[in-house]
mmCIF file of the N, C-alpha and C atoms, coordinates in Angstrom:
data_MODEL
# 
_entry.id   MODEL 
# 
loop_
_atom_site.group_PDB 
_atom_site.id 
_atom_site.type_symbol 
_atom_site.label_atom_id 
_atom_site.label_alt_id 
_atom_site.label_comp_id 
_atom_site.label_asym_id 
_atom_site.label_entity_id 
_atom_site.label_seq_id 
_atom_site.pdbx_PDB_ins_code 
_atom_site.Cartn_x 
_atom_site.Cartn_y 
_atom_site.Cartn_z 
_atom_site.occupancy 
_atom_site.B_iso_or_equiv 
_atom_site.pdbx_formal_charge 
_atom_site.auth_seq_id 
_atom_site.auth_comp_id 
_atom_site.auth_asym_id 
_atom_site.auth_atom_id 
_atom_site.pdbx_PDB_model_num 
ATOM 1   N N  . UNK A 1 1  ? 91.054  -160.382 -134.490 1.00 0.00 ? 1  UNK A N  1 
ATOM 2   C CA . UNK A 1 1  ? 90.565  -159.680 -135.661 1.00 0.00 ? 1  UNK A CA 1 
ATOM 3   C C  . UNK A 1 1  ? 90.875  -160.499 -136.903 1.00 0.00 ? 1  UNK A C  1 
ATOM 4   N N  . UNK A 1 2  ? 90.191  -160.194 -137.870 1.00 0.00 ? 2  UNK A N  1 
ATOM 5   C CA . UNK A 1 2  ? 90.423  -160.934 -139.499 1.00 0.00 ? 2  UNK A CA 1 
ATOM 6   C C  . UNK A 1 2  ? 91.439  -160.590 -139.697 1.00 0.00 ? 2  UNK A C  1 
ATOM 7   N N  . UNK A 1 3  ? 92.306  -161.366 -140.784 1.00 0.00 ? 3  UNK A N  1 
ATOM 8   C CA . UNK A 1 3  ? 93.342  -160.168 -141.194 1.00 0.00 ? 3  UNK A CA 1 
ATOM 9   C C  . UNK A 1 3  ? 92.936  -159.180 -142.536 1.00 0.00 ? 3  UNK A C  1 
ATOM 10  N N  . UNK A 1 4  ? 93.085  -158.619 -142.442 1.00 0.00 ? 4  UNK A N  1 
ATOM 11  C CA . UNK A 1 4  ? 93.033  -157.709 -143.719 1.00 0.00 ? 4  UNK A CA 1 
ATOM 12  C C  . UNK A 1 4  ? 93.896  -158.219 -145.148 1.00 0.00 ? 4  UNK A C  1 
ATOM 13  N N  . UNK A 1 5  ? 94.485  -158.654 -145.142 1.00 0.00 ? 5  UNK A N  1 
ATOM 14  C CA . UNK A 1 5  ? 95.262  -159.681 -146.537 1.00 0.00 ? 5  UNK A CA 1 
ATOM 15  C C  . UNK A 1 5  ? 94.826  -160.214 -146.903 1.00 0.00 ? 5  UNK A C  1 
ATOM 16  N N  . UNK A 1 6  ? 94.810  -161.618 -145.777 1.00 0.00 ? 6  UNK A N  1 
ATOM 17  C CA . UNK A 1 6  ? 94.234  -163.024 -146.397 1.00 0.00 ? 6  UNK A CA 1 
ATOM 18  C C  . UNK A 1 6  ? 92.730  -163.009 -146.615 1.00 0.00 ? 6  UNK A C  1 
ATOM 19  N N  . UNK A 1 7  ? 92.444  -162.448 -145.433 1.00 0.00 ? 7  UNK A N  1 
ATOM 20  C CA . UNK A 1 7  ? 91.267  -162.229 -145.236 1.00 0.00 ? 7  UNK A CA 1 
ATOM 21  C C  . UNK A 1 7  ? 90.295  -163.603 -144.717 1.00 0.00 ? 7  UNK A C  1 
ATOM 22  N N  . UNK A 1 8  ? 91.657  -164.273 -144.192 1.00 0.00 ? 8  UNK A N  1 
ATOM 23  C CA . UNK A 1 8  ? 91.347  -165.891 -143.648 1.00 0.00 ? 8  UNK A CA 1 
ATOM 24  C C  . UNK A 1 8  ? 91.536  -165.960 -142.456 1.00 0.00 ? 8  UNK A C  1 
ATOM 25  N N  . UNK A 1 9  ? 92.450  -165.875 -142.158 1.00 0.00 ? 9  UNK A N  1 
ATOM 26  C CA . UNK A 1 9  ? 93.260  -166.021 -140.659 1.00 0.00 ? 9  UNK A CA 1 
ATOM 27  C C  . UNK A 1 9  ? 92.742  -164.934 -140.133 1.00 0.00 ? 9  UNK A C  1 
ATOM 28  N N  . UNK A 1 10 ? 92.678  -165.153 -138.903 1.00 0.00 ? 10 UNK A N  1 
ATOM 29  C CA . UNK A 1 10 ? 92.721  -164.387 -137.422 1.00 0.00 ? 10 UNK A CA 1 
ATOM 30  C C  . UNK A 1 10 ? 93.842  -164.284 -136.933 1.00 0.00 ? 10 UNK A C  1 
ATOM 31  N N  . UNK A 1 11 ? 94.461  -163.135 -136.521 1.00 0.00 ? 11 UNK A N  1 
ATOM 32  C CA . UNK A 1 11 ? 95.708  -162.525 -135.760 1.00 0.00 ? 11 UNK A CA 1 
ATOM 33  C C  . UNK A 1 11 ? 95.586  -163.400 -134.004 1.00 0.00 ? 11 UNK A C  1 
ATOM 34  N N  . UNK A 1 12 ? 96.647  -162.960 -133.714 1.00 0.00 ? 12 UNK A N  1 
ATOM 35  C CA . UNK A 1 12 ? 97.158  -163.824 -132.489 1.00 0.00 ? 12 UNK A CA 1 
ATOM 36  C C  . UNK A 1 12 ? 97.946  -162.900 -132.134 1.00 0.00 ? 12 UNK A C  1 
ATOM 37  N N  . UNK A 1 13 ? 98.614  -162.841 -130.610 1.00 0.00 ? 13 UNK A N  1 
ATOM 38  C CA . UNK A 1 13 ? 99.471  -162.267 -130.101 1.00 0.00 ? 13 UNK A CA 1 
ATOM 39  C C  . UNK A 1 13 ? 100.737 -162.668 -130.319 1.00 0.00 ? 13 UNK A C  1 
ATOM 40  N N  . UNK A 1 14 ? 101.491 -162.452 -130.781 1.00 0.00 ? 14 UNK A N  1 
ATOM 41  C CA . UNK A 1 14 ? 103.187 -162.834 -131.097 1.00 0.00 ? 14 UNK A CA 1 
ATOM 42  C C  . UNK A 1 14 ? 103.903 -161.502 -130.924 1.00 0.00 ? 14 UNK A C  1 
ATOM 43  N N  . UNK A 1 15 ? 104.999 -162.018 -132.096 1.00 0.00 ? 15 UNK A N  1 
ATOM 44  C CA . UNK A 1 15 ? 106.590 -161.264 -131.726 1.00 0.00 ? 15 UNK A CA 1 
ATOM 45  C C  . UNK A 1 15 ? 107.055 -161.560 -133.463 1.00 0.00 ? 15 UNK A C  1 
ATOM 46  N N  . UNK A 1 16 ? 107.500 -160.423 -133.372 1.00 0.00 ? 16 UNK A N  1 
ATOM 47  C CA . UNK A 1 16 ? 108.220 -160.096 -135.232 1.00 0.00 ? 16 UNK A CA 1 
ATOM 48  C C  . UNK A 1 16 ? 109.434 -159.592 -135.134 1.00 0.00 ? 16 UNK A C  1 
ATOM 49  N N  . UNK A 1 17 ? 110.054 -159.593 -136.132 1.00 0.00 ? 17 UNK A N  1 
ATOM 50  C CA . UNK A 1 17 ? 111.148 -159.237 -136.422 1.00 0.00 ? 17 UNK A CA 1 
ATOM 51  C C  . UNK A 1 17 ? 111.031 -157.556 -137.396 1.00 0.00 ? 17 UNK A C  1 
ATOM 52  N N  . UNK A 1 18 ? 111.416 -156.351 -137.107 1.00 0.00 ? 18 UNK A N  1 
ATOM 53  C CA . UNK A 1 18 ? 111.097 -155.285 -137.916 1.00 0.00 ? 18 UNK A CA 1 
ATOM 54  C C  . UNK A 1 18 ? 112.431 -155.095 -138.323 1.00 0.00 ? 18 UNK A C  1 
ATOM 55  N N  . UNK A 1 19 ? 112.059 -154.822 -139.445 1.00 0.00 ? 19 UNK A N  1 
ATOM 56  C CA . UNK A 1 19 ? 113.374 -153.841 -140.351 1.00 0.00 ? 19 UNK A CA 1 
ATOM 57  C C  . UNK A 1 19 ? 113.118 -152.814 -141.231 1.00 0.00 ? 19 UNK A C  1 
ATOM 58  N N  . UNK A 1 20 ? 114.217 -151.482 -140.778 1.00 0.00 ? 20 UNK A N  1 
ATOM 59  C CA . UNK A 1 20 ? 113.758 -150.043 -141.177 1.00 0.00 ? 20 UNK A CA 1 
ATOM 60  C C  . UNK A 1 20 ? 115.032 -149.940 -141.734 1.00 0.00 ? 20 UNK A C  1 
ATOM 61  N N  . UNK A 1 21 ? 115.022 -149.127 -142.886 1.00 0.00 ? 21 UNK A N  1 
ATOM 62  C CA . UNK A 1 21 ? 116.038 -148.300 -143.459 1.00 0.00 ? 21 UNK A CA 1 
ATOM 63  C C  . UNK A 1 21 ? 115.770 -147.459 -144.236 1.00 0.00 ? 21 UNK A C  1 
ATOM 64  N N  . UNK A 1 22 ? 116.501 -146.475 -144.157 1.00 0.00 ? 22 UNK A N  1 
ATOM 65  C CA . UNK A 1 22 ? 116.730 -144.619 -144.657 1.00 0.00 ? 22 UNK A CA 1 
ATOM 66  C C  . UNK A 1 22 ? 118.160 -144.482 -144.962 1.00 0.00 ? 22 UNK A C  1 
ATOM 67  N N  . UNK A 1 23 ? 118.454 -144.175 -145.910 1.00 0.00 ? 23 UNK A N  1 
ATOM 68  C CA . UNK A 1 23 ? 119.824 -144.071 -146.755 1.00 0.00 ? 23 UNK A CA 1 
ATOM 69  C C  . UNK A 1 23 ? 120.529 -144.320 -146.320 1.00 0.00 ? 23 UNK A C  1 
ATOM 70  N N  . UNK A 1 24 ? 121.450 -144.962 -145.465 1.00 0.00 ? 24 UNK A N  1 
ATOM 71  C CA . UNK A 1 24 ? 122.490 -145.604 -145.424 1.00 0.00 ? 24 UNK A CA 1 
ATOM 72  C C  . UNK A 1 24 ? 122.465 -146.030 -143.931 1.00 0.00 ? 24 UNK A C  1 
ATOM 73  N N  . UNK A 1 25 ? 121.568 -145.694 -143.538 1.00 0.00 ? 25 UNK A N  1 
ATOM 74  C CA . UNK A 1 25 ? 120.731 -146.614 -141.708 1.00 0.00 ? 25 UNK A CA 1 
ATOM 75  C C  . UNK A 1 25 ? 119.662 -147.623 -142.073 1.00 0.00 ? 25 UNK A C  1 
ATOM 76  N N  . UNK A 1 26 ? 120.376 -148.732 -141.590 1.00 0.00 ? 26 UNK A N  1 
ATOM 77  C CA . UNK A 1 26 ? 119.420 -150.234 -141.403 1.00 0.00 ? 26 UNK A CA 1 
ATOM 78  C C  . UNK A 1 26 ? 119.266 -150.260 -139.807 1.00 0.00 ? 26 UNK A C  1 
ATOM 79  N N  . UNK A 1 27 ? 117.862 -150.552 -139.399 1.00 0.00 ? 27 UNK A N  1 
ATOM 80  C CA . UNK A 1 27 ? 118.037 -150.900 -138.360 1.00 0.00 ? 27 UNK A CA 1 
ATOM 81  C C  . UNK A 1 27 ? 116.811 -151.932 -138.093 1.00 0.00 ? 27 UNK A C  1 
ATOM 82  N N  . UNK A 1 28 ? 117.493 -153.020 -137.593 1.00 0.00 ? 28 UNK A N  1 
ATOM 83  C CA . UNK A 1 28 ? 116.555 -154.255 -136.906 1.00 0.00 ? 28 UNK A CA 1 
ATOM 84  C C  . UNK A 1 28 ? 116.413 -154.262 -135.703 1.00 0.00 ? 28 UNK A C  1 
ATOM 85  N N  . UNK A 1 29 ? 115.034 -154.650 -135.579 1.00 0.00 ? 29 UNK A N  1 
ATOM 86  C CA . UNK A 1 29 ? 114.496 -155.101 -134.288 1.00 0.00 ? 29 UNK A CA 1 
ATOM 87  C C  . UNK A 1 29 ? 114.042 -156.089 -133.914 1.00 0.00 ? 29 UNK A C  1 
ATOM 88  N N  . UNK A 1 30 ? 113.974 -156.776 -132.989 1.00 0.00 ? 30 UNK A N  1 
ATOM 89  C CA . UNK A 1 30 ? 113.931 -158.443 -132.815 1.00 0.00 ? 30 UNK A CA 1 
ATOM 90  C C  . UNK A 1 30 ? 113.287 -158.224 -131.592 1.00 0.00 ? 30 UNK A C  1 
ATOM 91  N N  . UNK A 1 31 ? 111.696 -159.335 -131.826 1.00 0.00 ? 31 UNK A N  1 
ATOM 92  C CA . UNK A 1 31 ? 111.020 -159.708 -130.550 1.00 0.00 ? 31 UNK A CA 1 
ATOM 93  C C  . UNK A 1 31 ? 109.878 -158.304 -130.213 1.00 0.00 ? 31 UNK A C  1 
ATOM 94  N N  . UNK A 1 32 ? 109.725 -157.557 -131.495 1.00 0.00 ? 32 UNK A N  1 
ATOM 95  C CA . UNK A 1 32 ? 108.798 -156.753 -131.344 1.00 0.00 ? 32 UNK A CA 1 
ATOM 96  C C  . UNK A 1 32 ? 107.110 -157.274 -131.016 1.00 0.00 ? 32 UNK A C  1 
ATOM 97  N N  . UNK A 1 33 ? 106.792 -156.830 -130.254 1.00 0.00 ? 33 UNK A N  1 
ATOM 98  C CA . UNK A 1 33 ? 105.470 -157.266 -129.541 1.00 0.00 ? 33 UNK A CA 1 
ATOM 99  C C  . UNK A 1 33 ? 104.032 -157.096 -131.168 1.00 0.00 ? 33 UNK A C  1 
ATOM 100 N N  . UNK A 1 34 ? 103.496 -158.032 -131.401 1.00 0.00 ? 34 UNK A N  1 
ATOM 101 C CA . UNK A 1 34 ? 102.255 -157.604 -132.197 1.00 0.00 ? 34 UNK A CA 1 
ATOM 102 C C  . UNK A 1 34 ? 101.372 -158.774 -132.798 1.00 0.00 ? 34 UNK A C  1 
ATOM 103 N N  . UNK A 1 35 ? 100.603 -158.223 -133.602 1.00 0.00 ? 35 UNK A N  1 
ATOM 104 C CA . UNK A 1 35 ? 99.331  -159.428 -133.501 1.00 0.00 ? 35 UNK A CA 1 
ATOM 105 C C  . UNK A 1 35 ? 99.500  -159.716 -135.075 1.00 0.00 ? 35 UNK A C  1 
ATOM 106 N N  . UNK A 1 36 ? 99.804  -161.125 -134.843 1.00 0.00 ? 36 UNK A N  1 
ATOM 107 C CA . UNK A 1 36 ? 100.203 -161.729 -135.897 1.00 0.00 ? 36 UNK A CA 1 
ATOM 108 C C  . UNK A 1 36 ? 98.920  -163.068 -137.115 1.00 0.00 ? 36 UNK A C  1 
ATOM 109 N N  . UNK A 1 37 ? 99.097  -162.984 -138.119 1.00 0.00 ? 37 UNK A N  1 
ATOM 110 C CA . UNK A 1 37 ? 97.835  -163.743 -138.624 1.00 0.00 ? 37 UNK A CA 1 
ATOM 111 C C  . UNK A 1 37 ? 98.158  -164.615 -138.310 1.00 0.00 ? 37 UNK A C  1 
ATOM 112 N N  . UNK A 1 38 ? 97.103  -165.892 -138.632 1.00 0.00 ? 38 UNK A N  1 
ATOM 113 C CA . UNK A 1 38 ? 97.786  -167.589 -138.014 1.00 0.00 ? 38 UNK A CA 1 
ATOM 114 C C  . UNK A 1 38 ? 97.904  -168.199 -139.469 1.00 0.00 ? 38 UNK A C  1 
ATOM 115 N N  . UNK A 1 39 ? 97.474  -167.303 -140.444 1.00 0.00 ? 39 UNK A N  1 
ATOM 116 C CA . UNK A 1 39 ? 97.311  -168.159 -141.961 1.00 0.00 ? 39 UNK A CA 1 
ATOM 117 C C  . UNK A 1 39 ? 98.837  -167.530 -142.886 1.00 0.00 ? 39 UNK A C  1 
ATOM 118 N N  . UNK A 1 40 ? 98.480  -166.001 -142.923 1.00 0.00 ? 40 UNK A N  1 
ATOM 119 C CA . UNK A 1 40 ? 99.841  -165.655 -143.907 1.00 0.00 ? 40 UNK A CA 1 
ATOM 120 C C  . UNK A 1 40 ? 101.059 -164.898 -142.980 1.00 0.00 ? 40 UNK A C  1 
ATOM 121 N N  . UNK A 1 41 ? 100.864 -164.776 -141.847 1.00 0.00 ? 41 UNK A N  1 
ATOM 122 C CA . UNK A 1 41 ? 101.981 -164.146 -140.757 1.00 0.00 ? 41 UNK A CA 1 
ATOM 123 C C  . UNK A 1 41 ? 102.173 -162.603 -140.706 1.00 0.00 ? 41 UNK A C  1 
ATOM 124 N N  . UNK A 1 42 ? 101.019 -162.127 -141.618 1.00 0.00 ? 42 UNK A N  1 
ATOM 125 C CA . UNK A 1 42 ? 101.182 -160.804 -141.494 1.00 0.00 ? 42 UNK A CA 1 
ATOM 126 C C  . UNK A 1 42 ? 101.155 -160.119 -139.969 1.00 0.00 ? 42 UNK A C  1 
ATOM 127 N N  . UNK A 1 43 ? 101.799 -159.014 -140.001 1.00 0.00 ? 43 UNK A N  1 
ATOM 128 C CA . UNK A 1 43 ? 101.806 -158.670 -138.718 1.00 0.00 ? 43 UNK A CA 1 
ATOM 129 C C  . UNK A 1 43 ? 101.241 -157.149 -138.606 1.00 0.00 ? 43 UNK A C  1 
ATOM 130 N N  . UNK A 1 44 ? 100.695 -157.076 -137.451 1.00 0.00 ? 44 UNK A N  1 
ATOM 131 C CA . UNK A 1 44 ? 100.262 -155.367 -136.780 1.00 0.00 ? 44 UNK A CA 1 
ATOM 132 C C  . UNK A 1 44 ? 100.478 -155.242 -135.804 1.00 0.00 ? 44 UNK A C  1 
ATOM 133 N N  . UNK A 1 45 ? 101.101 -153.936 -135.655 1.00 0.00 ? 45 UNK A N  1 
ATOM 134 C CA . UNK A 1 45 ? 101.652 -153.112 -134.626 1.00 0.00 ? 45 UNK A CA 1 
ATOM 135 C C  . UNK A 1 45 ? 100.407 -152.233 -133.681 1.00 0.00 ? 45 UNK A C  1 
ATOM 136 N N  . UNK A 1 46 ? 100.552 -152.246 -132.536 1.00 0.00 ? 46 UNK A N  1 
ATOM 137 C CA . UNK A 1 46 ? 99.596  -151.573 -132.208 1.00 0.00 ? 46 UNK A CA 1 
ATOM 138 C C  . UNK A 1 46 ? 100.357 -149.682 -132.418 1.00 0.00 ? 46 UNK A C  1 
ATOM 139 N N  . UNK A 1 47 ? 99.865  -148.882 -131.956 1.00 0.00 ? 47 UNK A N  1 
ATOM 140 C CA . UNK A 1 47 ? 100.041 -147.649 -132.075 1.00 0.00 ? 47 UNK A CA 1 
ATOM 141 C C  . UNK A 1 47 ? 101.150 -146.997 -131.002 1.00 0.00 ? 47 UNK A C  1 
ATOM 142 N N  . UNK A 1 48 ? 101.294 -147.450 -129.741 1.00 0.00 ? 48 UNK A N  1 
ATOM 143 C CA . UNK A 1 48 ? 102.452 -147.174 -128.919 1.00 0.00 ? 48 UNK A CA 1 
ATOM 144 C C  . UNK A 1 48 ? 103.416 -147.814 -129.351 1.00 0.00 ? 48 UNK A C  1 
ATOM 145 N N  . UNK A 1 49 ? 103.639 -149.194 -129.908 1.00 0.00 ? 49 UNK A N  1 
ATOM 146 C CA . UNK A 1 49 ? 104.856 -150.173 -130.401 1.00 0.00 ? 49 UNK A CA 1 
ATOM 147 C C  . UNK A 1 49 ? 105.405 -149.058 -131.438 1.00 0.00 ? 49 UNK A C  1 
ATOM 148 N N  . UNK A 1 50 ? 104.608 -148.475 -132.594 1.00 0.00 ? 50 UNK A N  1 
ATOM 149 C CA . UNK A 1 50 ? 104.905 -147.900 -133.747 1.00 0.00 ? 50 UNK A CA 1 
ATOM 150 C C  . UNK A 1 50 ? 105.702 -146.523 -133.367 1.00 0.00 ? 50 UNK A C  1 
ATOM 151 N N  . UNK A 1 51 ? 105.084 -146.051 -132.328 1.00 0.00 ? 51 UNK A N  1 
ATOM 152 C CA . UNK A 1 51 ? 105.628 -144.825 -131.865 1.00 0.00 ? 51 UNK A CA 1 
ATOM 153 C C  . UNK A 1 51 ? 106.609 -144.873 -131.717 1.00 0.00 ? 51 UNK A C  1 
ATOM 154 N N  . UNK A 1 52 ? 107.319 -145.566 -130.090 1.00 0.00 ? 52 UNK A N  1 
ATOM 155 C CA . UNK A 1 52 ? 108.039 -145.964 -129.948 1.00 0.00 ? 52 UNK A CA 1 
ATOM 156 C C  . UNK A 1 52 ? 109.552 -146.259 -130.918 1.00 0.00 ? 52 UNK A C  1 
ATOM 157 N N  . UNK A 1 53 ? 109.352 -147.384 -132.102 1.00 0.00 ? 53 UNK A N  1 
ATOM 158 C CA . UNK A 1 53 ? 110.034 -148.318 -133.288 1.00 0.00 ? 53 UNK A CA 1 
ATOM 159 C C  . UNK A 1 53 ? 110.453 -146.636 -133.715 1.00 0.00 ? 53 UNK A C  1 
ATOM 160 N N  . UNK A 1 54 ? 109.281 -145.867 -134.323 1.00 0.00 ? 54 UNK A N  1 
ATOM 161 C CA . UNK A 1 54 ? 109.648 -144.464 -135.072 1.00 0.00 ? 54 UNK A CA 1 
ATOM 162 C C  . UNK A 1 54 ? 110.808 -143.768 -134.318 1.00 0.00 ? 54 UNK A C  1 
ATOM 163 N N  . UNK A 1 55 ? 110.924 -143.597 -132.760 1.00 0.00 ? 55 UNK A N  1 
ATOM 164 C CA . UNK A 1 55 ? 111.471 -142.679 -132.378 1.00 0.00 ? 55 UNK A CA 1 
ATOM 165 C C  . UNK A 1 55 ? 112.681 -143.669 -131.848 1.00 0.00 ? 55 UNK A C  1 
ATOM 166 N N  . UNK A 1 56 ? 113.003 -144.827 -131.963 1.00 0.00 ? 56 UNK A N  1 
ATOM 167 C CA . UNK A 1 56 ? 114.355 -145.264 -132.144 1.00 0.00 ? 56 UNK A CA 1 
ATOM 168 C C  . UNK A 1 56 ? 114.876 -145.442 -133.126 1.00 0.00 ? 56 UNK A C  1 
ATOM 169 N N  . UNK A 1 57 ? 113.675 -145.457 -134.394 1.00 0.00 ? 57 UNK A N  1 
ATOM 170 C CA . UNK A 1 57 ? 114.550 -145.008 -135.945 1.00 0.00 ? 57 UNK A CA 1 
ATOM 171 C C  . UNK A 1 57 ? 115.281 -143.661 -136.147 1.00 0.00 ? 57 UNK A C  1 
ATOM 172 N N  . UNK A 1 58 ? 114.394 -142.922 -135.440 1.00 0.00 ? 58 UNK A N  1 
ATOM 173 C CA . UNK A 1 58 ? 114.845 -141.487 -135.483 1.00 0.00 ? 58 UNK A CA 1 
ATOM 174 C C  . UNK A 1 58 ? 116.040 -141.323 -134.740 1.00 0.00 ? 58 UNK A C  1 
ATOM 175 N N  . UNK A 1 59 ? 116.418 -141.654 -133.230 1.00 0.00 ? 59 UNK A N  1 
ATOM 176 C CA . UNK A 1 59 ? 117.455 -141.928 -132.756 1.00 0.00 ? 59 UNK A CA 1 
ATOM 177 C C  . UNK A 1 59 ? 118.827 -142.382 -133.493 1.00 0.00 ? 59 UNK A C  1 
ATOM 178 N N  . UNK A 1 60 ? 118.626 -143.256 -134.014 1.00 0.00 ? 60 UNK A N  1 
ATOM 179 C CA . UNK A 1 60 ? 119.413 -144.412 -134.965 1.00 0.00 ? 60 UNK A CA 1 
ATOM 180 C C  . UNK A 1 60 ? 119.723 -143.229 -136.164 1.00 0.00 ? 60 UNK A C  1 
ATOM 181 N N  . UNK A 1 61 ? 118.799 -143.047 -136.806 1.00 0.00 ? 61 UNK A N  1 
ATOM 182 C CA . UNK A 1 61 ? 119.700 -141.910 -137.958 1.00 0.00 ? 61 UNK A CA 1 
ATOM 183 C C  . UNK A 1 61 ? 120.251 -140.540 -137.420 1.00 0.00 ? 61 UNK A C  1 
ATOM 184 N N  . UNK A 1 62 ? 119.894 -139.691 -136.866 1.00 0.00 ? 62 UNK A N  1 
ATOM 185 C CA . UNK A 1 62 ? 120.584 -138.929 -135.774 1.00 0.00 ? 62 UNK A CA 1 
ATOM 186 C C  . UNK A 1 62 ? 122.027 -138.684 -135.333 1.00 0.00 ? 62 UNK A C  1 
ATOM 187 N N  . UNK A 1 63 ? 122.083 -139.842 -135.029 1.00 0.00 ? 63 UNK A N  1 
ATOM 188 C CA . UNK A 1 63 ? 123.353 -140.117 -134.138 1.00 0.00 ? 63 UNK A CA 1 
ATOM 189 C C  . UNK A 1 63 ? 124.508 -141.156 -135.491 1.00 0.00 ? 63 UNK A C  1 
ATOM 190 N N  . UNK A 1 64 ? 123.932 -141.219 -136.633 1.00 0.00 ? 64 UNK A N  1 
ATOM 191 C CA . UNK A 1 64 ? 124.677 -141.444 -137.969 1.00 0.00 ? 64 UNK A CA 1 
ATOM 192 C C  . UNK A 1 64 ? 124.589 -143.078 -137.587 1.00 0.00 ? 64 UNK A C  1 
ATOM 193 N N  . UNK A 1 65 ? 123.881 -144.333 -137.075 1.00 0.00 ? 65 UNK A N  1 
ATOM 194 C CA . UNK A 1 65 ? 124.286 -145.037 -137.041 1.00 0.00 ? 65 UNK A CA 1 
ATOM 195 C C  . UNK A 1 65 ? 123.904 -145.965 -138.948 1.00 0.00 ? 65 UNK A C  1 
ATOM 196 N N  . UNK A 1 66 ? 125.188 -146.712 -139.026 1.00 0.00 ? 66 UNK A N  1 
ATOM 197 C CA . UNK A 1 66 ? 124.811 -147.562 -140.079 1.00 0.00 ? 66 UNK A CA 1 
ATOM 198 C C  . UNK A 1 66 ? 124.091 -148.535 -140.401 1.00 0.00 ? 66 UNK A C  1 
ATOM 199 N N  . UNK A 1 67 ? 124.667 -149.342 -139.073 1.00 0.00 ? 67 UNK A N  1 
ATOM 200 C CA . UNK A 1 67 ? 123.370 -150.836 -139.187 1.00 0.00 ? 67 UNK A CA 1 
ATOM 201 C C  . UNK A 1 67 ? 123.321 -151.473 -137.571 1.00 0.00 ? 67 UNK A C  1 
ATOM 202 N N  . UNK A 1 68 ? 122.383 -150.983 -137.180 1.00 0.00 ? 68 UNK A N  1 
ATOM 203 C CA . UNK A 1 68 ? 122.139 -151.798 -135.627 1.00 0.00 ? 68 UNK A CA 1 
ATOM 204 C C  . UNK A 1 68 ? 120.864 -152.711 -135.371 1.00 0.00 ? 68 UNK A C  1 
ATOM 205 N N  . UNK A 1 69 ? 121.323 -153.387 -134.443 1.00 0.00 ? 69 UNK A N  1 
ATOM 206 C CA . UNK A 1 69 ? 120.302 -154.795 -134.012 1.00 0.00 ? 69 UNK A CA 1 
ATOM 207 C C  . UNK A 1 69 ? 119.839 -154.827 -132.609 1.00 0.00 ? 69 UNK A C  1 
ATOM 208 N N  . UNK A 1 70 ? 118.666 -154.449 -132.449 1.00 0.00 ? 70 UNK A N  1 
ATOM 209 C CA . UNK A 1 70 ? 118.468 -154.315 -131.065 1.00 0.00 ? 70 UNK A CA 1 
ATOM 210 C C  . UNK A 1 70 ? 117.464 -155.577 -130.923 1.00 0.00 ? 70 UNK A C  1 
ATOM 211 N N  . UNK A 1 71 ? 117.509 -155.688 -129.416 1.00 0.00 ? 71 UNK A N  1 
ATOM 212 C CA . UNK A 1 71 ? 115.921 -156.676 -129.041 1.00 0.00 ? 71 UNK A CA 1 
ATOM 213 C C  . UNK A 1 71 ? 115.246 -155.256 -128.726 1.00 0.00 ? 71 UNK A C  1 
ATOM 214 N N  . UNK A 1 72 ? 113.970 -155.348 -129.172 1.00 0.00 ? 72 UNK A N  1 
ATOM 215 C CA . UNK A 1 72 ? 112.732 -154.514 -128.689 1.00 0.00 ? 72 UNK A CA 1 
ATOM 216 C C  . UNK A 1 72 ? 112.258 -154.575 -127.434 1.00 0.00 ? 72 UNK A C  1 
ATOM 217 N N  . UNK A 1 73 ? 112.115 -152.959 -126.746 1.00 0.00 ? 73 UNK A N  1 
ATOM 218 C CA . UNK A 1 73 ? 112.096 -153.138 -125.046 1.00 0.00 ? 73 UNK A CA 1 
ATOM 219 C C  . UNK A 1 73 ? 110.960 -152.061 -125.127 1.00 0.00 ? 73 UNK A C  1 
ATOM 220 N N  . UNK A 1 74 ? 109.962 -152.580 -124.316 1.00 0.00 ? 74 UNK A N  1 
ATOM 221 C CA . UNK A 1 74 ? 108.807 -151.956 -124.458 1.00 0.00 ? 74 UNK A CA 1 
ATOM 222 C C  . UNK A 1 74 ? 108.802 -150.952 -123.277 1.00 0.00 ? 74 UNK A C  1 
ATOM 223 N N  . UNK A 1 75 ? 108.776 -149.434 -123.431 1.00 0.00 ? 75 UNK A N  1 
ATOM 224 C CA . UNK A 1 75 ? 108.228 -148.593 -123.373 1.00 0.00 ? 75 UNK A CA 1 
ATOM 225 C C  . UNK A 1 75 ? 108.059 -148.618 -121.042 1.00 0.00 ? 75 UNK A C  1 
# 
């Protein structure tokens, strides 16, 4: 697909790095699956990845954590 930014590059299949935070929970994820531009590196998530990311953010504040680093494990 185009990307929607550059509006140059075409996306590719890769791996990103996500980072979420909500008041006093950071949480990173490393090696998240998604389609990445080849020009400015923007990245998209498909719709199960996002789900997923949401409901280990939700996990993560929940359970009070402050700052965790996971690798991303798909589903």
């Amino acid at each position: 697909m185009n990307c929607l930014i550059c509006k140059v590059g075409e996306t590719q299949p890769g791996t990103v790095t996500v980072t979420l935070e909500r008041g006093a929970t950071t949480l990173v994820l490393k090696s998240v699956p998604a389609q990445v531009c080849n020009n400015c590196g923007e990245a998209y998530l498909d719709e199960s990845t996002t789900t997923q990311i949401m409901d280990t953010a939700a996990a993560a504040l929940d359970a009070g954590v402050q700052v965790e680093i996971r690798t991303f494990q798909a589903a």
